[in-house]
PADO-242380 format. One record per residue (C-alpha): residue number from 1; x, y, z. Coordinates in Angstrom, 2 decimals, always signed. Example, Ala and Ser with C-alpha at 12.3 -4.5 7.8 and 13.67 -1.06 7.14 Angstrom:
! PADO-242380
+-----+---------+---------+---------+
! seq !    east !   north !      up !
+-----+---------+---------+---------+
!   1 !  +12.30 !   -4.50 !   +7.80 !
!   2 !  +13.67 !   -1.06 !   +7.14 !
+-----+---------+---------+---------+
This chain:
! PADO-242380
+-----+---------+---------+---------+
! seq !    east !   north !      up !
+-----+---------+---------+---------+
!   1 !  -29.51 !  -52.78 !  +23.63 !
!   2 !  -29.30 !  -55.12 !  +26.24 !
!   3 !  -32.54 !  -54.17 !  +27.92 !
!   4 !  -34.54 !  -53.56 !  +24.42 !
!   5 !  -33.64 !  -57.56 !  +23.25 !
!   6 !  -34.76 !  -58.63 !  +26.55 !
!   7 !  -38.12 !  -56.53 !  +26.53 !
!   8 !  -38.57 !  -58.00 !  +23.24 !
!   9 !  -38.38 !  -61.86 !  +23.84 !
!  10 !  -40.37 !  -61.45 !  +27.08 !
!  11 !  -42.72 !  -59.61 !  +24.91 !
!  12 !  -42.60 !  -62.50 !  +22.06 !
!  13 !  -43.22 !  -64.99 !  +25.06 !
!  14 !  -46.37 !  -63.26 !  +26.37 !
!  15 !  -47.50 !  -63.75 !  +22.88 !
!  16 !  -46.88 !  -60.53 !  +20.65 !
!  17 !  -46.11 !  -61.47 !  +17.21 !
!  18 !  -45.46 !  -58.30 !  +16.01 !
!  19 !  -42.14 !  -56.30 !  +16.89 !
!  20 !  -40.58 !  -52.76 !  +15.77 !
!  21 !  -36.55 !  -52.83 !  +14.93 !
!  22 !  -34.34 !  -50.82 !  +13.46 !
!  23 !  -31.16 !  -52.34 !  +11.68 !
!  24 !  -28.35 !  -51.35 !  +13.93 !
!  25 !  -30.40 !  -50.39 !  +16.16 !
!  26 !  -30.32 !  -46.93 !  +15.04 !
!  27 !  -32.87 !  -44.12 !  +16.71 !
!  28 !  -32.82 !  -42.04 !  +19.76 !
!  29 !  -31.12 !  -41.53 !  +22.75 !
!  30 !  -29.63 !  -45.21 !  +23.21 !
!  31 !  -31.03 !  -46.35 !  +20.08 !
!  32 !  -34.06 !  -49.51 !  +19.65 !
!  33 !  -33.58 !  -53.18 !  +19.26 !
!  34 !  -31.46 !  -53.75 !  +16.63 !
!  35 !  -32.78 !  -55.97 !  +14.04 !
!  36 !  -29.89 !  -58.44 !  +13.54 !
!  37 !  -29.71 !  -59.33 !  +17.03 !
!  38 !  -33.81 !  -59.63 !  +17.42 !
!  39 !  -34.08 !  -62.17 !  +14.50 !
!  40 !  -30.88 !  -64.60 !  +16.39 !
!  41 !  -32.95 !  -64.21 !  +19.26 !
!  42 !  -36.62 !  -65.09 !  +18.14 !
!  43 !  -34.90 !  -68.22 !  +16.20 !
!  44 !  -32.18 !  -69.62 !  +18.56 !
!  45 !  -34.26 !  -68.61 !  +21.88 !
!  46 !  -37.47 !  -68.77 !  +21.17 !
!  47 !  -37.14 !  -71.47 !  +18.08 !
!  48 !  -39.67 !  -69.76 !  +15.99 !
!  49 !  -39.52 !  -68.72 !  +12.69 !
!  50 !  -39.11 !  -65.63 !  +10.46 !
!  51 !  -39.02 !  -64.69 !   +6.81 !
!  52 !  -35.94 !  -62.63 !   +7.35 !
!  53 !  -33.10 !  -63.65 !   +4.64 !
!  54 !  -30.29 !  -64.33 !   +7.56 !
!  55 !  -27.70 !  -64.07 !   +5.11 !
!  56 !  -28.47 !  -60.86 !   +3.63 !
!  57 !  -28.13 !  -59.20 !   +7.37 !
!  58 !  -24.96 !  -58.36 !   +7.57 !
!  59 !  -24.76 !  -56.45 !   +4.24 !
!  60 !  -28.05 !  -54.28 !   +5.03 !
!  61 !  -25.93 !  -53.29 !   +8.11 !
!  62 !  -23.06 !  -52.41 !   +6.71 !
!  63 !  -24.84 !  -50.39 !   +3.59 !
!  64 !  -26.79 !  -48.33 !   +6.70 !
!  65 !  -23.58 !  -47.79 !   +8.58 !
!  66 !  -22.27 !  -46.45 !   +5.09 !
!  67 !  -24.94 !  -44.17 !   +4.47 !
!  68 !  -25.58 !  -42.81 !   +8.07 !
!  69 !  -22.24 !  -42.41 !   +9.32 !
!  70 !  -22.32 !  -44.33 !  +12.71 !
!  71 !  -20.24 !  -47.17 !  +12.90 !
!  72 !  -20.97 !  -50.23 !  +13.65 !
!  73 !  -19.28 !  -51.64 !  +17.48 !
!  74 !  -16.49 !  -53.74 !  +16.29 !
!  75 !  -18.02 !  -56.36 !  +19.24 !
!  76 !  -21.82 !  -55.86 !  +18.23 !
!  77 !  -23.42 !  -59.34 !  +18.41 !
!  78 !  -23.42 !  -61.01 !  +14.84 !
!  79 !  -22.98 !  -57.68 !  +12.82 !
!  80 !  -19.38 !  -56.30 !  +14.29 !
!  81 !  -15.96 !  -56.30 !  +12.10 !
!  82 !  -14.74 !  -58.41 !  +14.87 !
!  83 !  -17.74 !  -61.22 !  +16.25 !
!  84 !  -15.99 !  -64.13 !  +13.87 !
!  85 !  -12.80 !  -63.57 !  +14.78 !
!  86 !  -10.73 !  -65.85 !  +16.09 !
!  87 !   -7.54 !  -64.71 !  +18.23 !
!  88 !   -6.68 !  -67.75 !  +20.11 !
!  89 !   -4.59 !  -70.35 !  +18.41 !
!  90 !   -6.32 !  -72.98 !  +20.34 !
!  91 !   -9.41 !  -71.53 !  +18.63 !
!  92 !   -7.84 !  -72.14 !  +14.89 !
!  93 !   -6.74 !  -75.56 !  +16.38 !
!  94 !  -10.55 !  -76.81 !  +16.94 !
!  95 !  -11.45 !  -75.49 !  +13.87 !
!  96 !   -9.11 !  -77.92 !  +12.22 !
!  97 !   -9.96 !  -81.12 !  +14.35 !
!  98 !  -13.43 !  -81.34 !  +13.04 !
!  99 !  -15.09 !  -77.74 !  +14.64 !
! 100 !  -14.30 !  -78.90 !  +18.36 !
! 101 !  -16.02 !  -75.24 !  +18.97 !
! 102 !  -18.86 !  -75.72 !  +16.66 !
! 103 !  -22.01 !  -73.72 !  +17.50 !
! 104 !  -25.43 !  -72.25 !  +15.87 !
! 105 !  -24.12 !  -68.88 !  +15.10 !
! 106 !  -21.81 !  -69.84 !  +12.56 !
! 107 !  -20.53 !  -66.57 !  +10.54 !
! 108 !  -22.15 !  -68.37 !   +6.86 !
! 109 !  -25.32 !  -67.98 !   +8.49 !
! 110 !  -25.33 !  -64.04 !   +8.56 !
! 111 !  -23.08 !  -63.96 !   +5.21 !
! 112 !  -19.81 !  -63.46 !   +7.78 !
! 113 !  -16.93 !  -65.70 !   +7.15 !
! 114 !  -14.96 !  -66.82 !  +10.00 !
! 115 !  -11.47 !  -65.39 !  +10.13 !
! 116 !   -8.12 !  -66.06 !  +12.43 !
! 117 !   -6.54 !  -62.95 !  +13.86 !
! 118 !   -2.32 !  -62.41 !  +13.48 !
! 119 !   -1.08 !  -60.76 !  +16.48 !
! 120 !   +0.83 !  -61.61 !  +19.67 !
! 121 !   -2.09 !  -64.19 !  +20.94 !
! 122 !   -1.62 !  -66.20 !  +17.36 !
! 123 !   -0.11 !  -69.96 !  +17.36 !
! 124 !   +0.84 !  -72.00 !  +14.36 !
! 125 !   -2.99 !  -73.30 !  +14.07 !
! 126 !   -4.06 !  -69.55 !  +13.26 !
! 127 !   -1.18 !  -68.34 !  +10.62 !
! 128 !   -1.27 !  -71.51 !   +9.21 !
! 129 !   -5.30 !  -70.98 !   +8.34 !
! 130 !   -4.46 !  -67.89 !   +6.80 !
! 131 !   -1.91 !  -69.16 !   +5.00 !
! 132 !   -4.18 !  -71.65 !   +3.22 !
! 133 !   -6.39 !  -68.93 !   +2.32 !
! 134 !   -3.45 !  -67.34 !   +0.72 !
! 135 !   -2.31 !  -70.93 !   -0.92 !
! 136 !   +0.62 !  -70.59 !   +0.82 !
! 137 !   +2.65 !  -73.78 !   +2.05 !
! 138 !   +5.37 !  -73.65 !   +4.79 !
! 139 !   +7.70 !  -76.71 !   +6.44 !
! 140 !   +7.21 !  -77.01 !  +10.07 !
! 141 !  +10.20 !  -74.89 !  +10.74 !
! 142 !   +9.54 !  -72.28 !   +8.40 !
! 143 !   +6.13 !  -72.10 !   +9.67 !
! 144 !   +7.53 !  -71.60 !  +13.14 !
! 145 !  +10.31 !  -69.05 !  +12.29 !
! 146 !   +6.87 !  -66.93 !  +10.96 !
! 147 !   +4.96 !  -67.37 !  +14.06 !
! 148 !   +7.66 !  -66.07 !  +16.35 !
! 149 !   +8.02 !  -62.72 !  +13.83 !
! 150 !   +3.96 !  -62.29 !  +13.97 !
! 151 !   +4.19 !  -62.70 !  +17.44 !
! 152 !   +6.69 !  -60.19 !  +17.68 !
! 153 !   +5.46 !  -57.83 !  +15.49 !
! 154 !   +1.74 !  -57.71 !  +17.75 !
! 155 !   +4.03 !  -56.26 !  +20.19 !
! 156 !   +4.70 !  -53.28 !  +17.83 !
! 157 !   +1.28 !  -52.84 !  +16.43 !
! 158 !   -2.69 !  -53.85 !  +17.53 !
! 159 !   -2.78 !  -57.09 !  +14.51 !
! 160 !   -1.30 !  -57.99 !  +11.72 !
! 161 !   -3.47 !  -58.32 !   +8.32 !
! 162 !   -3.89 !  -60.80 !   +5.75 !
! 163 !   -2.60 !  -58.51 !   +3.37 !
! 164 !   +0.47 !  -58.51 !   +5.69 !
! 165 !   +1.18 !  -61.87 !   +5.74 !
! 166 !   +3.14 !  -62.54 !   +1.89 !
! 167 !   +5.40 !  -59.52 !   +3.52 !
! 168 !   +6.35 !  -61.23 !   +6.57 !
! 169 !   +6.60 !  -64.75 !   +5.22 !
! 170 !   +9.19 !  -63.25 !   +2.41 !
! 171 !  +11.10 !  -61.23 !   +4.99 !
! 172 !  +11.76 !  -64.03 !   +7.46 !
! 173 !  +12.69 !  -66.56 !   +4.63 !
! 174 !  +14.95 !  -64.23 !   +3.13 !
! 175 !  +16.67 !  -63.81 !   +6.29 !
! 176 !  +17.85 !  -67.59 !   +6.51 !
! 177 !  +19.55 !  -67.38 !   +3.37 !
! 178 !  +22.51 !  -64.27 !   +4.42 !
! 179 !  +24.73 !  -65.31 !   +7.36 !
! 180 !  +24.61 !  -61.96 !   +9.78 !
! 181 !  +28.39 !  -60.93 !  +10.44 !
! 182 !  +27.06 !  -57.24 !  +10.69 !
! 183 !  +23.95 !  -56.62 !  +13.28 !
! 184 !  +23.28 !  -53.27 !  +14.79 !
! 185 !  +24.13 !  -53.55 !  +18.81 !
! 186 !  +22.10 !  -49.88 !  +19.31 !
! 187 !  +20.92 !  -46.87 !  +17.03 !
! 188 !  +18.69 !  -43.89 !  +17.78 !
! 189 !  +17.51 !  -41.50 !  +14.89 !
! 190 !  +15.43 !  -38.13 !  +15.99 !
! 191 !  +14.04 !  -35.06 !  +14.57 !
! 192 !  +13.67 !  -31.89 !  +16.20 !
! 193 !  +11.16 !  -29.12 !  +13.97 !
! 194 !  +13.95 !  -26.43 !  +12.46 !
! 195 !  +16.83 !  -28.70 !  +13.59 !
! 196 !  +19.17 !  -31.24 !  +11.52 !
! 197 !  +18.25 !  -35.21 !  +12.20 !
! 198 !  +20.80 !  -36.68 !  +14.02 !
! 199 !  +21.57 !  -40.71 !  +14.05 !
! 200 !  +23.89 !  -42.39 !  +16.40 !
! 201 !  +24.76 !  -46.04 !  +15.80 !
! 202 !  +26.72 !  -48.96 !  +17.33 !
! 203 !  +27.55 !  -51.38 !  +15.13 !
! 204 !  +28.68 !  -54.93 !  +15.24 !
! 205 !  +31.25 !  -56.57 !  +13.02 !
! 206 !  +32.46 !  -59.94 !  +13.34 !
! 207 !  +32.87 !  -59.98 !  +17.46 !
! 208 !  +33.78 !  -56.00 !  +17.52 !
! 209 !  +31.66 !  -53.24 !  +18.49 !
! 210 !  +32.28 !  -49.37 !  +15.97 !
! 211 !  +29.86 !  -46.45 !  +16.87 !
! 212 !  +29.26 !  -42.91 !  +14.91 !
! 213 !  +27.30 !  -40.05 !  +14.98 !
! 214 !  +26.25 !  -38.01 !  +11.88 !
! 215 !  +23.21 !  -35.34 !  +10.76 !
! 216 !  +21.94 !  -35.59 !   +7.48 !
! 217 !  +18.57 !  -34.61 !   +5.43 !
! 218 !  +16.46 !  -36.63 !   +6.74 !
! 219 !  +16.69 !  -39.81 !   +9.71 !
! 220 !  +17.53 !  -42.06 !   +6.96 !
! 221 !  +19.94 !  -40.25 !   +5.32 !
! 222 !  +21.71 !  -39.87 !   +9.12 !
! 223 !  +22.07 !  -43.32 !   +9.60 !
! 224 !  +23.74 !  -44.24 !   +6.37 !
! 225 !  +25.89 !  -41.27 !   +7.05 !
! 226 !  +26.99 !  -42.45 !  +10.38 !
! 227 !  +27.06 !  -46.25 !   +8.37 !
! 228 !  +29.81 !  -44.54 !   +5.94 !
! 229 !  +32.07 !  -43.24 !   +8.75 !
! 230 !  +32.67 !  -46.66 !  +10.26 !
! 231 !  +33.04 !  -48.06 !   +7.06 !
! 232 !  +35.33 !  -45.09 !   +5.74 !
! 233 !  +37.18 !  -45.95 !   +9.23 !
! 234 !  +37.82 !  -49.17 !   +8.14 !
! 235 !  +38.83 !  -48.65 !   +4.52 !
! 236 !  +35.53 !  -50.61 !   +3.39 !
! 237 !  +33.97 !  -49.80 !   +0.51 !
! 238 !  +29.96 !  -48.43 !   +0.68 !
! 239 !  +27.65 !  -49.41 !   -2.39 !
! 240 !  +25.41 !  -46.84 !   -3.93 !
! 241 !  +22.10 !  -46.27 !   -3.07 !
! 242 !  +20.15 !  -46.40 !   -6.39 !
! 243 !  +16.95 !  -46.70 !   -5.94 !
! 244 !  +14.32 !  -46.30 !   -2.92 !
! 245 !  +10.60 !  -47.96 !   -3.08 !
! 246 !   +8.40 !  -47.90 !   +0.51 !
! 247 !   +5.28 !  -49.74 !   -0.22 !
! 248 !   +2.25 !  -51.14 !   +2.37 !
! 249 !   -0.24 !  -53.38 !   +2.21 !
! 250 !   -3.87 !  -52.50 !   +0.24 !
! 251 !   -6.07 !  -50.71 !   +2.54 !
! 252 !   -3.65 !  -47.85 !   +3.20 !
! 253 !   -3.86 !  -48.16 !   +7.32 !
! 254 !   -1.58 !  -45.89 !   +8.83 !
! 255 !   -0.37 !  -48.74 !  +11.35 !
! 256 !   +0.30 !  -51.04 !   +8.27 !
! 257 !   +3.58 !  -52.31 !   +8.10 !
! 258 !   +5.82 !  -51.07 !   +5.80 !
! 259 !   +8.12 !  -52.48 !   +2.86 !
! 260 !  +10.82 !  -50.24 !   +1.91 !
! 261 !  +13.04 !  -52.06 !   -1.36 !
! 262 !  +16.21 !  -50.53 !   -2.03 !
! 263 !  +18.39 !  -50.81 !   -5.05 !
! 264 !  +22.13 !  -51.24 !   -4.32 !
! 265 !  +25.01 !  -51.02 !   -6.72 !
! 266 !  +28.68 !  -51.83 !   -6.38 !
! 267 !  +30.17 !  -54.21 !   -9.08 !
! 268 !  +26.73 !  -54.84 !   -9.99 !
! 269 !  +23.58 !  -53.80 !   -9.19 !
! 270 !  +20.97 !  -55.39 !   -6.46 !
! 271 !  +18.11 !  -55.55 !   -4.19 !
! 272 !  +17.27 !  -55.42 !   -0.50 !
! 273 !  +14.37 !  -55.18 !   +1.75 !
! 274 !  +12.82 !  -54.19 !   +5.04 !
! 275 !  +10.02 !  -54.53 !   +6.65 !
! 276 !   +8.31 !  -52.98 !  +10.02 !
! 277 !   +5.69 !  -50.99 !  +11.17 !
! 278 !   +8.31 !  -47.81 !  +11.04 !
! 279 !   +9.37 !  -47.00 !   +7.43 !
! 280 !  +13.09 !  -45.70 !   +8.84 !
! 281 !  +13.46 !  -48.74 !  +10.80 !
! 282 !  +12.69 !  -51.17 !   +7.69 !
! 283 !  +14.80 !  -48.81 !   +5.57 !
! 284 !  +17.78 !  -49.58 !   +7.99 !
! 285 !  +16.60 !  -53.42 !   +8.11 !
! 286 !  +17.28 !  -53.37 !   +4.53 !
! 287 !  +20.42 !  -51.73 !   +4.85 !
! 288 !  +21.59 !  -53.98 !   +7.42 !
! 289 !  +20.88 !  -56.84 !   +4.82 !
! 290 !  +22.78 !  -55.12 !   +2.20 !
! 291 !  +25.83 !  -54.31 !   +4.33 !
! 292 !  +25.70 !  -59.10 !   +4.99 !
! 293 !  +25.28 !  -59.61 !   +1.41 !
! 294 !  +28.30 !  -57.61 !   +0.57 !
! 295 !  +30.05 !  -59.34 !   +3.88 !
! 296 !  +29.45 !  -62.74 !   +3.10 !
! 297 !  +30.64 !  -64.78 !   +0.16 !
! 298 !  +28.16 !  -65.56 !   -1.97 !
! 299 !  +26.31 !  -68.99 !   -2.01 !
! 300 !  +24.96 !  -71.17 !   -4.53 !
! 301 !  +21.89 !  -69.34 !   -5.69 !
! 302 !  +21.63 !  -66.55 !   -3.86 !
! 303 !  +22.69 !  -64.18 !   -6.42 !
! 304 !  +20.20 !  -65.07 !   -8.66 !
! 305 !  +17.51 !  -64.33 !   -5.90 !
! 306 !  +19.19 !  -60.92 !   -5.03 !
! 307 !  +19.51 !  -60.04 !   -9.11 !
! 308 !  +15.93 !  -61.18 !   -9.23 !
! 309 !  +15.06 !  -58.91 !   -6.00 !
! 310 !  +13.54 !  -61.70 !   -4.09 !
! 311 !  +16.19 !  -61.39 !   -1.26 !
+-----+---------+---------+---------+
C-alpha cells in the first residue's frame, strides 16, 4: 500500500490527473491504492482538489468490508476501527486544553469521531471524556478510585469499553459504602473433564485467617460450599442464595466483563454484585460483598440501596 500511494502522488506530480483506486484497496495479490488514503493524499500533500464526499468515506469502507468479507486493518490510515483512538491520557488531556494536538486529519472529516481508549495506559483525562459522553459526573476522588480499577482491569483484558464503563463506575462506588471485615487471603477453583470441581479457600475474618476445601456441581457451587464449612465452623449463619443473573455489556464480546447479581435472603431478602472479566470470579466478588453486608451493622441508607439492588 505503501509503494502504490507513493507511485500515485509521484504520478499526480508528473502531471496525471487521472488515477485508478479501489476502496480498501481491495484486488490482487497485495491489493491497489486504496481510495481513502489516495484522496488524504492528493488534498493534504499535493493541496489539490477532488469531488470526493470526505465524509461519506468511511461508511463506503465499512459497507465493502461487510459485503466482501476482508476486514479492514484496525491501524489502516483514516479507515481502521482504531486510527482516532486515543490511548494516552496525556492525549485526552490536550484535547481538553483547547486541541494542544490539533491536526488536519481530524476524525469529523472522514465521518470518524474521535474516541479515548480505557485500559491500563488510561489517566483521569481519558475516563473522564468518556464519562461525559455517558453524562456521567464523578468528584475528584471518585473519579480516581475508577481510574485505578480501569487500570487494573487492562491488566486482565486488551481494553475496557464504553459500554463497560456504568459497570465499573457502580462496582467501585458500591464498594465504599460496606466496611470489608471478610476479604479472601487465597482461593483456587478448577475443573477437570469427568471429574468433580474442587475449590479451596482461605479466608479472612476480622485479623484471623479459616481455610476449606469442598467439590460441588459446578466451580461456583465449590466455593460457597467450602464458604459454608468455615461458617458452619463458626456457628455463623449462611443466607440463601435466591436468585442468580450474569449479564455483559451489548456487543456480546467474549472478553467483556461480566456482571453476575445475586439475590440473597436471610431475615429479608437482598442484592449483591460482581463484576470481572471471569464470571466465577465476579460471582465470588459478589459473594464476598454479601458475606460484609451481613458482617457489618448497617448504616444510614444503605439498606435502602441493597433493597433497591443498587449495592
Amino acid at each position: 500500500y505503501d509503494l502504490a500511494i507513493a507511485n500515485v502522488f509521484h504520478a499526480i506530480k508528473a502531471g496525471m490527473r487521472c488515477v485508478h483506486t479501489t476502496v480498501n484497496g481491495l484486488g490482487e495479490r497485495a491489493g491497489n491504492a486504496p481510495l481513502s488514503s489516495v484522496i488524504a493524499t492528493i488534498k493534504d500533500h499535493l493541496k489539490m482538489h477532488t469531488n470526493v464526499n470526505e465524509t461519506q468515506l468511511n461508511k463506503v469502507s465499512k459497507l465493502v468490508e461487510s459485503f466482501s468479507g476482508i476486514r479492514i486493518p484496525t491501524n489502516k490510515p483514516l479507515i481502521g476501527e482504531f486510527v482516532f483512538t486515543q490511548c494516552s491520557g496525556i492525549h485526552a488531556d490536550g484535547d481538553n486544553k483547547n486541541n494542544l494536538y490539533f491536526n488536519d486529519l481530524l476524525p469529523e472529516r472522514f465521518g470518524r469521531i474521535r474516541q479515548y481508549a480505557l485500559g491500563k495506559t488510561s489517566g483521569k483525562a481519558n475516563i473522564k471524556k468518556n464519562l461525559e459522553d455517558l453524562g456521567i459526573e464523578l468528584d475528584a476522588e471518585s473519579l480516581k478510585k475508577v481510574t485505578q480499577r480501569i487500570i487494573e482491569l487492562g491488566d486482565q483484558k486488551e481494553m475496557v469499553t464504553l459500554d463497560e464503563l456504568p459497570y465499573i463506575v457502580a462496582d467501585v462506588l458500591d464498594n465504599d459504602i460496606i466496611e470489608q471485615k471478610i476479604k479472601v487471603i487465597n482461593y483456587s477453583v478448577s475443573y477437570t473433564m469427568g471429574l468433580r470441581p474442587v475449590a479451596s479457600v482461605s479466608l479472612g475474618i476480622e485479623g484471623a485467617i479459616y481455610e476449606e476445601l469442598s467439590d460441588g456441581d459446578g466451580q461456583y457451587d465449590a466455593f460457597v460450599k467450602a464458604l459454608r464449612k468455615i461458617y458452619k465452623r463458626l456457628g455463623k449463619s449462611f443466607p440463601k442464595l435466591i436468585d442468580y443473573v450474569v449479564t455483559i455489556p451489548p456487543g456480546g464480546k467474549t472478553d467483556a466483563l461480566v456482571e453476575t447479581v445475586i439475590t440473597w435472603k436471610n431475615s429479608r431478602e437482598f442484592k449483591t454484585k460482581g463484576l470481572d472479566p471471569d464470571q466465577t470470579a465476579a460471582a465470588i466478588k459478589a459473594t464476598i460483598r454479601m458475606l460484609n453486608i451481613i458482617e457489618n451493622e448497617i448504616k444510614p441508607g444503605l439498606m435502602e440501596k441493597i433493597m433497591s439492588g443498587t449495592a
